[in-house]
C-alpha positions as CSV (number, residue, x, y, z in Angstrom):
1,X,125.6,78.6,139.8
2,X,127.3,78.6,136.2
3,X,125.7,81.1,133.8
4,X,125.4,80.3,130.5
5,X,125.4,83.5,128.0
6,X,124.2,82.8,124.7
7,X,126.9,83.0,121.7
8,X,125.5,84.6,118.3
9,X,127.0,83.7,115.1
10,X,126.4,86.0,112.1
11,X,124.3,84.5,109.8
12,X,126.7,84.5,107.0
13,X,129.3,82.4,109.0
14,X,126.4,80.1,109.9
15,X,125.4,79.7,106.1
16,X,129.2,79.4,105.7
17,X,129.6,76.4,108.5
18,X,126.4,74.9,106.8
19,X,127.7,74.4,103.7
20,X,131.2,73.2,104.5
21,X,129.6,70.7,106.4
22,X,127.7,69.5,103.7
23,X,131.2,69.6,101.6
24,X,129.8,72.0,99.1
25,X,131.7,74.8,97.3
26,X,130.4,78.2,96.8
27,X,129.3,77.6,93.3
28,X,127.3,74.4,94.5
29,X,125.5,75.9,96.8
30,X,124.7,79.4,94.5
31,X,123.2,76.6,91.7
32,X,120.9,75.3,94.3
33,X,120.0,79.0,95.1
34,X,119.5,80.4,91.3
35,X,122.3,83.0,91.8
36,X,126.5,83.1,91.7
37,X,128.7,82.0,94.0
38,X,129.8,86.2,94.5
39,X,126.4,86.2,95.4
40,X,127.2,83.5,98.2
41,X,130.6,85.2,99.0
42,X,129.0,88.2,99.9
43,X,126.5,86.8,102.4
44,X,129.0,84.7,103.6
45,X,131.3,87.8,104.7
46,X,128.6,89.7,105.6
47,X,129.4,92.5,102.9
48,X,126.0,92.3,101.7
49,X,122.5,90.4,103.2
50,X,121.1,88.3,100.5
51,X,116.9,89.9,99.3
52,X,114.5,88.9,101.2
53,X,113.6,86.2,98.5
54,X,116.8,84.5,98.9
55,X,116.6,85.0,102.5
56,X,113.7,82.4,102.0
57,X,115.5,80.2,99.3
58,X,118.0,80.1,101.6
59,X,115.9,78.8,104.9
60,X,114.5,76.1,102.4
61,X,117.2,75.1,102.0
62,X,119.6,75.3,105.2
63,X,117.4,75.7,107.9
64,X,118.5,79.4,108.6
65,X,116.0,81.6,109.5
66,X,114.8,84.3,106.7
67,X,114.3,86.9,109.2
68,X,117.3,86.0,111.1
69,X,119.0,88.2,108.1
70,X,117.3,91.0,109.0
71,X,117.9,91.0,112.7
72,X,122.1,90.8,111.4
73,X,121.6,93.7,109.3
């Protein structure tokens, strides 16, 4: 029997995957959000989790779980 082990992406590089996919820069994606694309940058890297309200902006809008943050913090 094969066992399968689950692979867990950091959010930021799954925000980061998201938006290339969609072919949108930083500074698209940080418009659609209300804040800056060092803003984006950051959550991106993982340098700094984005609030909990654009945790939520953020599942709106890709499908990535808000509390899925807070379980990478």
């Amino acid at each position: 029997m094969v066992k399968i082990s689950k692979v867990i992406i950091p959010c930021g590089d799954r925000l980061r995957v998201w938006r290339e996919g969609k072919d949108m820069s930083q500074l698209a994606l940080a418009i659609k959000l209300g804040t800056t694309p060092g803003a984006v940058g950051r959550w991106e890297s993982g340098s700094a989790p984005p609030s909990l309200a654009y945790a939520v902006r953020i599942e709106r809008e890709t499908g990535i779980p808000a509390a899925a943050w807070v379980a990478d913090a």
